[in-house]
C-alpha positions as CSV (number, residue, x, y, z in Angstrom):
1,X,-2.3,-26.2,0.2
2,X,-2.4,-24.5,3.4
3,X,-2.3,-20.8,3.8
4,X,0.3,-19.6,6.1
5,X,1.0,-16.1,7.6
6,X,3.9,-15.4,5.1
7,X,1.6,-16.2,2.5
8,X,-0.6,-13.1,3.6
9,X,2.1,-10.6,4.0
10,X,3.1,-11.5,0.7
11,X,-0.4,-10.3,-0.7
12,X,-0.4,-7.3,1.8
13,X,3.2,-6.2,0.4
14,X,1.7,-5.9,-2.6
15,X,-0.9,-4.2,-1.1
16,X,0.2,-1.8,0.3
17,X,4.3,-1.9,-0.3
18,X,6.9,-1.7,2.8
19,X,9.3,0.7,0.8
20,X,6.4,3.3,0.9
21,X,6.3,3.9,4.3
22,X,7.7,6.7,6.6
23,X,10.9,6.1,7.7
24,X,11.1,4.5,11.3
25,X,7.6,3.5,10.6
26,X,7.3,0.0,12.9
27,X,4.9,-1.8,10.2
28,X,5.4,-5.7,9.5
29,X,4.5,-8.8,11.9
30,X,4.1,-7.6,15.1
31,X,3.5,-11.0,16.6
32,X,3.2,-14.4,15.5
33,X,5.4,-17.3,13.1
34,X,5.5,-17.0,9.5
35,X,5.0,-20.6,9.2
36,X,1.5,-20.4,11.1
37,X,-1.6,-21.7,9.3
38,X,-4.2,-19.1,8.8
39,X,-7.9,-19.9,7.9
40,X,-9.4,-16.4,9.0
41,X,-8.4,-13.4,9.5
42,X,-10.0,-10.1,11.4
43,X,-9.2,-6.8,9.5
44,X,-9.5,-3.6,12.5
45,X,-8.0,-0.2,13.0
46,X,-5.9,-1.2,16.1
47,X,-5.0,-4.2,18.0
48,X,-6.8,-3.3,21.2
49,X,-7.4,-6.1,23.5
50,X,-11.2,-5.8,22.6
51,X,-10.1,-6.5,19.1
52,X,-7.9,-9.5,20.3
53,X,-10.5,-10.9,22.5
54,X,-13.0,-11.0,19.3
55,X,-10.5,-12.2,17.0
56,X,-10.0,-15.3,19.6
57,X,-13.4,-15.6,20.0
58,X,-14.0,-15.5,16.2
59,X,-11.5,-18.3,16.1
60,X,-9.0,-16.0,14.0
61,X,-5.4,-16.9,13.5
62,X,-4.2,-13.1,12.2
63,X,-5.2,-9.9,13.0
64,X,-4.3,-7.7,10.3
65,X,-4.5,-3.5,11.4
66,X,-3.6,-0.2,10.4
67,X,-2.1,1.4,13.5
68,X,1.7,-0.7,14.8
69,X,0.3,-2.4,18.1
70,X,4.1,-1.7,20.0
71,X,5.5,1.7,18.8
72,X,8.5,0.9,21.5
73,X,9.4,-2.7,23.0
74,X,8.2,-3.5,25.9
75,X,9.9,-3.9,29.1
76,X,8.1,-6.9,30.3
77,X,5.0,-8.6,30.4
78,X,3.6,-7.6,33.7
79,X,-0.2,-7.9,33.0
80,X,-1.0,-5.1,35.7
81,X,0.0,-2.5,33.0
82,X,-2.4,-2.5,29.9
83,X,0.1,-3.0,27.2
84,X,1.6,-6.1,28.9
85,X,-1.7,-7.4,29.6
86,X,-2.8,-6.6,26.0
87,X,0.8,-8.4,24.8
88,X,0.1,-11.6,26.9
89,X,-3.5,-12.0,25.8
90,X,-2.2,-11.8,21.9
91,X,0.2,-14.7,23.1
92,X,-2.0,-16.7,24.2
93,X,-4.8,-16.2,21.7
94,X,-1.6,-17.4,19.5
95,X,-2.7,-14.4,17.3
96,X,-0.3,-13.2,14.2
97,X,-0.9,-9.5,14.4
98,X,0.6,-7.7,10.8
99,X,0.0,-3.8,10.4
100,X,0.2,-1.8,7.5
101,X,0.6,1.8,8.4
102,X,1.5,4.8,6.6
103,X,1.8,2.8,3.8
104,X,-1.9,2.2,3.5
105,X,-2.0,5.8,4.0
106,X,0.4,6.4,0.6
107,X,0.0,3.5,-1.4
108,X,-2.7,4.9,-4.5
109,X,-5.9,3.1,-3.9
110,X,-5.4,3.6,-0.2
111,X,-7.0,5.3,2.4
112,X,-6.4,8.9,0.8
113,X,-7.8,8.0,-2.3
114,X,-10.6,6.2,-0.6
115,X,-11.0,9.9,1.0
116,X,-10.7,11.6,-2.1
117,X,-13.1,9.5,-3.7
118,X,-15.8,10.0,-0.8
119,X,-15.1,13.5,-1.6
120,X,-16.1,13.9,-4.7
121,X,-12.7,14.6,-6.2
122,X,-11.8,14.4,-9.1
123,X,-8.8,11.4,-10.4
124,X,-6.6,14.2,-11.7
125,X,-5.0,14.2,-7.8
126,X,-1.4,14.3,-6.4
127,X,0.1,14.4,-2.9
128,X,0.8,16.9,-0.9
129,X,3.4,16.1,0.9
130,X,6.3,13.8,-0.9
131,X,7.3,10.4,0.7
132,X,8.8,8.1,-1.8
133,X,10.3,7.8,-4.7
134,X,10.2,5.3,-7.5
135,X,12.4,5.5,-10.5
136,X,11.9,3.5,-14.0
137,X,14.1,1.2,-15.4
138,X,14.0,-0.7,-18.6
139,X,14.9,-4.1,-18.4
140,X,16.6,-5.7,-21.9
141,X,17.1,-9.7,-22.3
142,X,17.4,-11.8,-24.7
143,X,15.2,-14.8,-25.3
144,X,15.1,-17.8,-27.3
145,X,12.6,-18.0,-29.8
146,X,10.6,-20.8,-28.2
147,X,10.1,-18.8,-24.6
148,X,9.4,-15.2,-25.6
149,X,6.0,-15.8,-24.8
150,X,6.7,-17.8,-21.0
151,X,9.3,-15.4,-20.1
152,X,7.3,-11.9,-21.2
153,X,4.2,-13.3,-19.4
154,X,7.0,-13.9,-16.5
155,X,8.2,-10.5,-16.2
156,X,4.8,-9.1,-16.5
157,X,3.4,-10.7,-13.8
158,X,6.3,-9.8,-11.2
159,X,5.5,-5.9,-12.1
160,X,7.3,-5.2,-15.4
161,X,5.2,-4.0,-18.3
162,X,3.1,-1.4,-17.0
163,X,3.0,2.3,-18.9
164,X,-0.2,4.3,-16.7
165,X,-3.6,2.4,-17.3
166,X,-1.7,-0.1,-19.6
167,X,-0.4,-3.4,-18.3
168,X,1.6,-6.2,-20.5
169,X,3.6,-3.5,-22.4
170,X,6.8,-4.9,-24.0
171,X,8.7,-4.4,-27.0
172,X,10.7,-7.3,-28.8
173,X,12.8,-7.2,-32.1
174,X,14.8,-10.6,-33.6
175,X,18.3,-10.6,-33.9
176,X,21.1,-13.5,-33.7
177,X,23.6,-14.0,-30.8
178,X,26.8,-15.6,-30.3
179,X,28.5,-17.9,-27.3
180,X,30.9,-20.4,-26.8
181,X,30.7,-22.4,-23.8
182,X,33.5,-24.2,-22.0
183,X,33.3,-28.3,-21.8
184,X,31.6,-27.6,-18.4
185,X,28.5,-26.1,-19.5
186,X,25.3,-27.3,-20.6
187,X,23.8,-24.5,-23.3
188,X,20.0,-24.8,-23.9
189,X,21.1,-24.4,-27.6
190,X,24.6,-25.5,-29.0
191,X,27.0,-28.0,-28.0
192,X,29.7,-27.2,-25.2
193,X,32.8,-26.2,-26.6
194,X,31.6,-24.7,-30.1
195,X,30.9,-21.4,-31.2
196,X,27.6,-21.1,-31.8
197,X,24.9,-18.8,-33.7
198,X,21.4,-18.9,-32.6
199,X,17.9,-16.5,-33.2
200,X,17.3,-14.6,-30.5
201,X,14.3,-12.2,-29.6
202,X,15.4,-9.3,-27.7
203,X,12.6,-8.1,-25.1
204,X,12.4,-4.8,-23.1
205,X,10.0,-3.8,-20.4
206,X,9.7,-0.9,-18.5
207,X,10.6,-1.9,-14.6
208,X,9.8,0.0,-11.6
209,X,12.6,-0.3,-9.3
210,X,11.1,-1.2,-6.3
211,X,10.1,-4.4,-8.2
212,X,13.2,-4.9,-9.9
213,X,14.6,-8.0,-7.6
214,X,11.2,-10.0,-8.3
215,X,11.2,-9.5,-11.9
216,X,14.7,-10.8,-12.0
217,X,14.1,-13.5,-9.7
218,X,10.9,-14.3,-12.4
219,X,13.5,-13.6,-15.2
220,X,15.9,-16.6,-13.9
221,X,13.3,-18.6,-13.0
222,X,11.4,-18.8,-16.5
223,X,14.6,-18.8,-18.5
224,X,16.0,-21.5,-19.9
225,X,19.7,-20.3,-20.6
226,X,22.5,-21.5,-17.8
227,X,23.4,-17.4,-17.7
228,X,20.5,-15.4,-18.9
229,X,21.9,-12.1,-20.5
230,X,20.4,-8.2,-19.6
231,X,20.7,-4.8,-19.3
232,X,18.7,-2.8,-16.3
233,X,19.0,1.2,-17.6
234,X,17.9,3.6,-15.2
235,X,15.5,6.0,-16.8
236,X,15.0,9.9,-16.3
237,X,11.4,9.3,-15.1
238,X,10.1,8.9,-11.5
239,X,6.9,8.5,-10.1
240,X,6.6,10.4,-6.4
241,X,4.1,9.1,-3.9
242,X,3.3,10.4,-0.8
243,X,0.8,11.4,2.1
244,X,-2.6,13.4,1.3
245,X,-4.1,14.1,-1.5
246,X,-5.5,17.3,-3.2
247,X,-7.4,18.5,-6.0
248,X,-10.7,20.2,-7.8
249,X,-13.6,18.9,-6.6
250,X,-16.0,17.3,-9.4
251,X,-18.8,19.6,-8.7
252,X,-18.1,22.4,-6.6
253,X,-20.1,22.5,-3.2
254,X,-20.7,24.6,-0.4
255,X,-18.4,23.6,3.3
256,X,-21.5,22.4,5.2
257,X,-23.2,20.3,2.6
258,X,-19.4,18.6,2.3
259,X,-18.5,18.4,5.7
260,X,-22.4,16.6,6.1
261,X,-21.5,14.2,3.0
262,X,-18.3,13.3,4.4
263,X,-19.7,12.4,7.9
264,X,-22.4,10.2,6.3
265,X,-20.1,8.4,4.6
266,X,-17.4,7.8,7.0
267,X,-19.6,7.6,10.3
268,X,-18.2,10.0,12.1
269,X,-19.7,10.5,15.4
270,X,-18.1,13.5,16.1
271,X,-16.9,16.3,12.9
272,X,-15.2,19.4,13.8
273,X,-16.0,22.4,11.1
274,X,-13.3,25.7,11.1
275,X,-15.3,28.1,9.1
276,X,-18.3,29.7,7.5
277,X,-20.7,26.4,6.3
278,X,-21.6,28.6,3.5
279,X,-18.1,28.7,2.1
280,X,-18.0,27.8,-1.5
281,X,-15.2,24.9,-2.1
282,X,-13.9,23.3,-5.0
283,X,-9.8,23.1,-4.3
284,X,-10.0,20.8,-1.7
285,X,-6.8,18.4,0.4
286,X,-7.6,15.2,2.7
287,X,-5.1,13.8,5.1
288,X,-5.8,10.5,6.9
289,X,-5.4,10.3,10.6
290,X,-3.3,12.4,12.5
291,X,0.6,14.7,12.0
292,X,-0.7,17.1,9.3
293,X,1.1,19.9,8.8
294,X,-0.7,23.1,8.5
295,X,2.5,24.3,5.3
296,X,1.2,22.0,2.8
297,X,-2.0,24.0,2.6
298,X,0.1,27.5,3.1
299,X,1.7,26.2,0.1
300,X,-1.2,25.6,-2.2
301,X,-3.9,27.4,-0.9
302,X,-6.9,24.9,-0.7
303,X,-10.2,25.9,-0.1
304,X,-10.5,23.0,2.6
305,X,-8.7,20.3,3.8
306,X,-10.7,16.8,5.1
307,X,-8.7,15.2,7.8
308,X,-8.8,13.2,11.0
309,X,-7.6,15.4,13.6
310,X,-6.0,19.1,13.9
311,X,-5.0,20.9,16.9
312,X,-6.1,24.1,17.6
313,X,-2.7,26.1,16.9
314,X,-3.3,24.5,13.3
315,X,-6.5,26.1,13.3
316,X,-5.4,29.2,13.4
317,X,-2.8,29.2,10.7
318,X,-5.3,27.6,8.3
319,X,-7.8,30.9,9.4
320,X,-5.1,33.1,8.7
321,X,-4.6,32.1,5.3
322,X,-8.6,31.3,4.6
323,X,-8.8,27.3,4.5
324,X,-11.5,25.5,5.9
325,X,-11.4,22.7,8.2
326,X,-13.5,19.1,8.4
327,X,-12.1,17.2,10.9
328,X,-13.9,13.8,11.3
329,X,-12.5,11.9,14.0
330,X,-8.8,9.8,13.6
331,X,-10.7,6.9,13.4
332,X,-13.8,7.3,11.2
333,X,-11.5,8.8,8.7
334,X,-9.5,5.4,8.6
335,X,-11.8,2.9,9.0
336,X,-13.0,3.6,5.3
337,X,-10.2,1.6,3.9
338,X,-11.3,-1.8,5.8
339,X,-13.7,-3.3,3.4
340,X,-11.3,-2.3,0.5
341,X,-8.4,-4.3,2.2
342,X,-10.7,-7.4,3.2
343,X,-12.0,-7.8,-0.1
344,X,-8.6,-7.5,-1.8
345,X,-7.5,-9.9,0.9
346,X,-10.4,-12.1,-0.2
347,X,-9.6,-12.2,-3.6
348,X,-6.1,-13.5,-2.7
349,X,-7.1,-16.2,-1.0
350,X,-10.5,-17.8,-2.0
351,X,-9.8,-21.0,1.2
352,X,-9.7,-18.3,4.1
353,X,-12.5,-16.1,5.5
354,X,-11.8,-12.2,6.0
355,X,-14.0,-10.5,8.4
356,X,-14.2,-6.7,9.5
357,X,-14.6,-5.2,12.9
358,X,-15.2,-1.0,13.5
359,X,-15.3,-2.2,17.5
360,X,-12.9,-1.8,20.2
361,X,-11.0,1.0,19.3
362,X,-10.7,4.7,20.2
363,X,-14.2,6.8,18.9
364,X,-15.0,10.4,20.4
365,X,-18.3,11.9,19.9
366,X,-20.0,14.8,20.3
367,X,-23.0,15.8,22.5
């Protein structure tokens, strides 16, 4: 069966989920059908028309990036202005073009814990600033003996079940219900008409709620009662994700050895450094890309914060209250999370090819 482009945004949603986003954020299909066949993709930072032109000469159907391609609609498609020129080539090339933005920023596993990771820090990590929210609900149905298993491995598989590192989690008990249906129904146990009492297994999983309407869409589907019967019960605890990360270093360092590791490792051709390279650092934040706000460090008072760009006003507050400053470049700092999405891609999709490009878009250097 032929892969189409709703077929991939499926796997990226999972990916990297649309709810985690910024608000306003313009991610999604930027151009293209739904419907469109897809046999190989080209994963790149922006849809420049460099990147467009390889993708066509790759013979690509979808260009999947991490910055939106058209921030504001366009007026017209008057090829003497860049962006309409750029917006007719995609049209033409017949090009689906999907971005994930500040999603793949957010989503754990990302590009901040790609960062974070290149860093040296340690897994005990949290945000710093808060984006979304997702609360936990427990999900109670009731199952015929015969489908426990099918249903369980349902729900499961749509997101339900999962407690920290532990996946398939579910609790089930046996009890005995009751129903009488009118002469219009068809029970899976019973005869229409007739009260009835049958063994039932009572299940409950813990459900996050921004999967709840797949895992009852999997509940329905797997069941085999006319009306299956459950309870959702919103739960005290939450689970906050958001932009940046921060936390203790693994082994504490001094600012120039980091700032060195981290350009290795991201290619940076041009890293900024605010303060003395002898600087010991072990409480350390990074922040993919660009709009970091210099009050998530006055708050917690990091040795250093790893990002992608900072302006020089920032600079100053982050003096004043003694944080250091590794600036790599917007791009270099993003480009990390490329081969992480094309082999996740990859492993979706075993028919299609998934290739990487780092060329076309936006680098400064130094001299």
């Amino acid at each position: 069966m032929a892969t189409t482009v709703r077929d991939v945004i499926g796997v990226m949603e999972t990916i990297a989920p649309p709810w985690m986003c910024y608000a306003k954020d313009p991610i999604g299909l930027h151009a293209g059908h739904p419907d469109w066949k897809v046999r190989k993709i080209l994963v790149a930072l922006d849809a420049t028309l460099p990147v467009v032109q390889e993708a066509r000469k790759r013979r690509c159907q979808m260009l999947l990036t991490h910055h939106p391609r058209f921030y504001r609609p366009l007026a017209n498609l008057d090829e003497s202005h860049p962006m309409g020129a750029l917006a007719a080539e995609i049209a033409r090339a017949k090009l689906a073009v999907y971005c994930a933005h500040t999603n793949l920023d957010i989503v754990p596993g990302g590009i901040n814990d790609i960062l974070a990771d290149l860093a040296g820090m340690r897994e005990e990590r949290k945000p710093m600033v808060s984006v979304a929210v997702d609360r936990l609900l427990k999900l109670v149905t009731y199952i015929p003996e015969d489908h426990v298993e099918t249903i369980r491995a349902a729900l499961c598989k749509a997101g339900a079940g999962v407690i920290g590192k532990y996946t398939d989690c579910s609790f089930r008990i046996a009890g005995t219900g009751t129903f009488r249906g009118d002469d219009t129904t068809k029970p899976y146990l019973g005869k229409a008409g007739r009260f009835e009492e049958v063994k039932e297994w009572r299940l409950e999983v813990l459900v996050p709620e921004s999967r709840h309407g797949a895992v009852l869409q999997a509940l329905r589907e797997s069941h085999p009662y006319q009306e299956p019967a459950y309870d959702l019960y919103p739960l005290l605890e939450k689970k906050t994700y958001g932009q940046g990360r921060m936390g203790l270093l693994k082994r504490p360092t001094k600012l120039g050895l980091l700032a060195r590791k981290m350009k290795k490792a991201t290619a940076s051709p041009g890293t900024l450094v605010l303060g003395n390279p002898k600087r010991p650092v072990r409480n350390v934040g990074v922040w993919s890309g660009a709009g970091f706000k210099t009050e998530c460090v006055v708050r917690h008072a990091l040795d250093a914060v790893i990002l992608g760009e900072i302006d020089y006003h920032s600079c100053e507050v982050l003096q004043q209250v003694n944080t250091t400053c590794i600036a790599l470049g917007h791009a270099p700092c993003e480009e990390v999370v490329l081969p992480w999405l094309a082999e996740n891609l990859s492993r979706a999709f075993s028919g299609i090819t998934v290739e990487v490009t780092t060329q076309g878009v936006v680098k400064m250097w130094s001299v």
